[in-house]
C-alpha positions as CSV (number, residue, x, y, z in Angstrom):
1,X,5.3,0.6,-10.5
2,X,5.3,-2.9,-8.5
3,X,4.3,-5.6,-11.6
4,X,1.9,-7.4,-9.6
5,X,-0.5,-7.0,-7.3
6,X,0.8,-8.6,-3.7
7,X,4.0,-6.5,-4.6
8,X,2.1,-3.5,-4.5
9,X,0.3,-4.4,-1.4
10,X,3.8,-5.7,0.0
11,X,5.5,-2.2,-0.6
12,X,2.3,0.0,0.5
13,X,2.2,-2.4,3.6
14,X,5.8,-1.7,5.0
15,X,5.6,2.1,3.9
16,X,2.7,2.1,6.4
17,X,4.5,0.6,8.7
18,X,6.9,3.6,9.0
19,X,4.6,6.1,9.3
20,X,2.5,4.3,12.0
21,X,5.7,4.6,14.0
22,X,6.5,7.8,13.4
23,X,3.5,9.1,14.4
24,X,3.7,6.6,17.4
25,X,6.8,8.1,18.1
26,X,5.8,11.7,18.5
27,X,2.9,10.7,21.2
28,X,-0.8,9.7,19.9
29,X,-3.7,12.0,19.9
30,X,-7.1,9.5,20.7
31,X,-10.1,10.8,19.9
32,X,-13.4,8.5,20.1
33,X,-15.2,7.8,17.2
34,X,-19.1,8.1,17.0
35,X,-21.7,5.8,18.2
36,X,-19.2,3.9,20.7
37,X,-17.3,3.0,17.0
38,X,-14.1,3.1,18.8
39,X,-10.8,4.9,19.6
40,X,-8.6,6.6,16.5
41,X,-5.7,8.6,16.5
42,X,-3.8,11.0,13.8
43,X,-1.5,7.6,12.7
44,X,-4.4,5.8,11.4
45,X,-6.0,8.8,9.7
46,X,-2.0,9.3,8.5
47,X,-2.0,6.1,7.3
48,X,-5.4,5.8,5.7
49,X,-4.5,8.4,3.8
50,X,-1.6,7.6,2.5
51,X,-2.2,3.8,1.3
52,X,-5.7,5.6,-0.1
53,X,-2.9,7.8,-2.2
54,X,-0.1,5.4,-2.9
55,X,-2.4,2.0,-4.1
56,X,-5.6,4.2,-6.1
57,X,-2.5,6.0,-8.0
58,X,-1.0,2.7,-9.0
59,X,-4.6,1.2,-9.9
60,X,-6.3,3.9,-10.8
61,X,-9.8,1.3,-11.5
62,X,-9.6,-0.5,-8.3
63,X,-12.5,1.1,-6.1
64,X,-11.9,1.6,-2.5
65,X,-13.3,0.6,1.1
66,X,-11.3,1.7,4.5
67,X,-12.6,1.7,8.3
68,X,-11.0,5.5,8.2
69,X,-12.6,6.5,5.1
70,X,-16.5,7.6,4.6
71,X,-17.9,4.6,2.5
72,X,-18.7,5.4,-1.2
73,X,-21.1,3.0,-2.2
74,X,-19.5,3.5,-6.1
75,X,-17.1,0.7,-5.3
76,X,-20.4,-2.2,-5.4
77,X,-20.7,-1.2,-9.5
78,X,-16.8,-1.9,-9.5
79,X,-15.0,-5.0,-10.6
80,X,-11.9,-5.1,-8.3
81,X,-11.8,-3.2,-4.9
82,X,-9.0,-2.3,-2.5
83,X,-10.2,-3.2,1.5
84,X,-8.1,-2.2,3.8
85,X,-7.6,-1.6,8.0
86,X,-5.1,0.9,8.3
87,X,-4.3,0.2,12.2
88,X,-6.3,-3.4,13.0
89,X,-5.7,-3.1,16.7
90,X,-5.9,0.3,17.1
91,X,-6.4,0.1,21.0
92,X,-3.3,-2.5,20.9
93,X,-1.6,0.2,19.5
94,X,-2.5,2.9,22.2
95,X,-1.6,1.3,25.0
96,X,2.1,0.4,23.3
97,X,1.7,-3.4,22.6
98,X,3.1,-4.4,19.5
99,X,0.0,-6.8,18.4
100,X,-1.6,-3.9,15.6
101,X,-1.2,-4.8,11.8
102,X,-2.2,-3.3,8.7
103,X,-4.4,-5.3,6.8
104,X,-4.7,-4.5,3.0
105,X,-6.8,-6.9,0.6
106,X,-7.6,-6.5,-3.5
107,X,-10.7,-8.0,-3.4
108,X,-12.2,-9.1,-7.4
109,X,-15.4,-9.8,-7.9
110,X,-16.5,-10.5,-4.2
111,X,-13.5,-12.9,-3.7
112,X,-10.4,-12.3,-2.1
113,X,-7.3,-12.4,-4.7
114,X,-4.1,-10.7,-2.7
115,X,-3.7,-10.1,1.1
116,X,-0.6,-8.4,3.4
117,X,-0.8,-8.4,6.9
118,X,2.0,-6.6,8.4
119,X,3.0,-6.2,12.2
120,X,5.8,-3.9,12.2
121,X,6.7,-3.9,16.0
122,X,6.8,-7.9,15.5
123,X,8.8,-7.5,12.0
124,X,6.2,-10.3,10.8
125,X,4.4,-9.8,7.5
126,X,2.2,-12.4,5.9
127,X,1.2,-13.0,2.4
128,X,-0.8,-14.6,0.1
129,X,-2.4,-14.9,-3.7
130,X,-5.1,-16.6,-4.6
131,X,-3.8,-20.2,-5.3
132,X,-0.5,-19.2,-4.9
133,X,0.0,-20.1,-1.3
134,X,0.5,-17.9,2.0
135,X,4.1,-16.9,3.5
136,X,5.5,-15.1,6.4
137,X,8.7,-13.4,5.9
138,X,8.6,-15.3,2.5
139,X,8.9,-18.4,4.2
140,X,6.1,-21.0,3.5
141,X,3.1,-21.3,6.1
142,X,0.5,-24.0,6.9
143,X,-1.9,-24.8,9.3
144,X,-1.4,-27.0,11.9
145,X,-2.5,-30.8,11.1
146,X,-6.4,-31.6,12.1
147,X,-6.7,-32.3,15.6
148,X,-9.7,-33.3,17.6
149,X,-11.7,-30.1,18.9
150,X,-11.5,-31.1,22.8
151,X,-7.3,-30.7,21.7
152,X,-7.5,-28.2,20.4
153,X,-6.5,-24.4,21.1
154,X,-8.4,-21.9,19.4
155,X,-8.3,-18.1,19.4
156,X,-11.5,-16.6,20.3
157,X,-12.9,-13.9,22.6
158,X,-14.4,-14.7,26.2
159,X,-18.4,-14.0,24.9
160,X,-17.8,-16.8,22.4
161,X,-17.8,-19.2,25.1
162,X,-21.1,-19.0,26.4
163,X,-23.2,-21.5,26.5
164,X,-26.4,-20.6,24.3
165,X,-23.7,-20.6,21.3
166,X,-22.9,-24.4,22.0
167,X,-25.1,-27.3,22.0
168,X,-25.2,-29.3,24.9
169,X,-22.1,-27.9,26.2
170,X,-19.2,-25.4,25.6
171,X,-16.2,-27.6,24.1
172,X,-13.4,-28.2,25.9
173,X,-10.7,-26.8,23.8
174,X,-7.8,-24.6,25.4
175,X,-8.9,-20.9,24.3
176,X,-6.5,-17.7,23.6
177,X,-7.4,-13.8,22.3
178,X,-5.2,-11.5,20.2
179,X,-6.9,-8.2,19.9
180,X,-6.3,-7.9,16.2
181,X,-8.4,-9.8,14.4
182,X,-6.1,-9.8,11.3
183,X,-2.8,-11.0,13.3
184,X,-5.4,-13.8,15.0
185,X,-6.4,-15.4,11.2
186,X,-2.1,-14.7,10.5
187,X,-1.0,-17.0,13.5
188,X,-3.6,-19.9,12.4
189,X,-2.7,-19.7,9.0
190,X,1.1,-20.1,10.8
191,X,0.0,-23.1,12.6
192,X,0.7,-21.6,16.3
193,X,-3.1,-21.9,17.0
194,X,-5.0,-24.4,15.4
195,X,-8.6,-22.2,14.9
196,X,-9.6,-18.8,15.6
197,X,-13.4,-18.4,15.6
198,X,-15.4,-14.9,15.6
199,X,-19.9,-14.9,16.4
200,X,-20.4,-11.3,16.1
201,X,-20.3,-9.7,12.7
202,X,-17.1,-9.1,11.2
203,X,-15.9,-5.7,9.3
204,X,-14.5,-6.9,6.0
205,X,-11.6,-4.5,6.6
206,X,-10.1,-6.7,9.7
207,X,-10.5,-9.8,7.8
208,X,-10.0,-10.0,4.3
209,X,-6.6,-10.0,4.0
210,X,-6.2,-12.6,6.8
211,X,-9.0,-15.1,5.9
212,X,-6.9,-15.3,1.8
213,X,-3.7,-15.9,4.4
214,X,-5.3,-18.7,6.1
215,X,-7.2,-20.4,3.3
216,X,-3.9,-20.4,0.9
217,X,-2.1,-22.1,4.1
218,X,-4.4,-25.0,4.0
219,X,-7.8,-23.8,6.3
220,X,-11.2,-23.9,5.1
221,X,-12.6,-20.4,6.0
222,X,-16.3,-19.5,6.5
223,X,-18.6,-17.1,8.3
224,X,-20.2,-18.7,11.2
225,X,-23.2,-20.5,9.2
226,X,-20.3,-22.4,7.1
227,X,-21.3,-20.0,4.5
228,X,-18.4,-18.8,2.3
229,X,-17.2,-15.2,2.9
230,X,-18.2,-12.9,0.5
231,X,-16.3,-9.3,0.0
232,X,-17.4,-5.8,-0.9
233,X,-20.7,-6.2,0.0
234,X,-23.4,-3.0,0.4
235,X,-23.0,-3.1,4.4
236,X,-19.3,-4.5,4.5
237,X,-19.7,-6.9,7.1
238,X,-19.8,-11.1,7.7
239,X,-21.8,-12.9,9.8
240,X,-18.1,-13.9,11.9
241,X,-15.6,-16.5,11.2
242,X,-14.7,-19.5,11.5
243,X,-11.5,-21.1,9.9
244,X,-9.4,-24.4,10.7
245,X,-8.3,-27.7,9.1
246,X,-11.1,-28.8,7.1
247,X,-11.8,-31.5,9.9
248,X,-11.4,-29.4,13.1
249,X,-13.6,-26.8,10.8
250,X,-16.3,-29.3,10.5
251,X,-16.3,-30.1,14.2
252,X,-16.2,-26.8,15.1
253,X,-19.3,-26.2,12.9
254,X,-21.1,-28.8,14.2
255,X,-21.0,-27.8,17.9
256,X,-22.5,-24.4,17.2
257,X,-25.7,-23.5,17.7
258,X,-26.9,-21.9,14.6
259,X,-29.5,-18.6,15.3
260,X,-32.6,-18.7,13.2
């Protein structure tokens, strides 16, 4: 049994990682989930249930929550919860990019304690524990020094830019998109981008893991109101995401237009 958490969630991590590509390997079946949820295929089900087997066996009290797993609303009377996103990417990982990571949080009392994002295909795999600091490839990360938000490059989808989510006009920062919401919190917690910002409302399964990453690398990490992200909750989602340098955060924050 791995002695600490993040070890646990390091090991289940990589062990994910080969059966994602074993399954890859044999050719994908893609079926579409309800409601317009999205696509799925037999590797994220594989893997689902296999980190479902391999982490609840080692902590038998930790309570679970998974995109590919039917919600049991038992984990909100539960102290520490495992969150995880088998496949974050899952399209990504369709069409054969190499951009998809698993995304595997333990998640205490509504905060965030131990995160792994792993990209297998990229052979990149970022850690973190709560005030213990973030790494990739066990190498020490931070984010990149503040930098004034017209400067600044920021990963964020197309429908962030619009104009009724800006006031007086849409910054001119330099903006870039990585389908995996978990790999996008990874690079600015790496310093390649120096913010990534999310408006819609987030699944707690794609960012957990990455937002720990990010803040233990220096960021101040919110949901779109500059609220502090809160975990496990009864419908697992936050209102988006927003993380940076405290002082790109804060200029960031104050360009939005916050909805009543």
């Amino acid at each position: 049994m791995p002695e600490t958490d993040l070890g646990l969630l390091i090991d289940a991590a990589k062990a994910a990682g080969d059966i994602a590509l074993r399954e890859k390997a044999r050719g994908l079946d893609v079926e579409e989930k309800p409601g317009g949820a999205g696509p799925v295929t037999q590797a994220d089900l594989a893997v689902d249930n296999a980190l479902r087997e391999a982490l609840t066996d080692q902590r038998p009290g930790y309570a679970w929550l998974s995109e590919e797993t039917e919600d049991d609303l038992n984990r909100l009377d539960a102290e520490t919860v495992f969150i995880v996103d088998p496949i974050d990417g899952t399209r990504s990982f369709i069409k054969g990019d190499a951009t998809w990571a698993h995304s595997l949080a333990i998640v205490r009392n509504g905060v965030v304690t131990h995160g792994v994002v792993y990209l297998p295909e990229m052979d990149l795999l970022y850690a973190a524990d709560l005030s213990g600091g973030a790494t990739c490839n066990d190498v020490p990360i931070n984010v990149s020094p503040d930098v004034q938000l017209g400067e600044s490059h920021i990963l964020a989808t197309k429908p962030n830019m619009e104009p009724r989510h800006w006031r007086g006009h849409v910054p001119d920062f330099k903006r870039a998109h990585r389908p995996s919401l978990a790999f996008r919190l990874s690079l600015v917690a790496q310093g390649r981008y120096d913010a990534m910002l999310t408006l819609r409302p987030s699944w707690e399964w794609d960012i957990a893991a990455g937002a720990l990453i990010m803040s233990e690398a220096g960021a101040k990490v919110t949901d779109r109101h500059g609220q502090a992200l809160v975990f496990n909750n009864p419908v697992p989602q936050t209102a988006g995401v927003l993380g940076a340098a405290p002082d790109l955060h804060r200029q960031i924050a104050g360009a939005l237009v916050y909805p009543d």
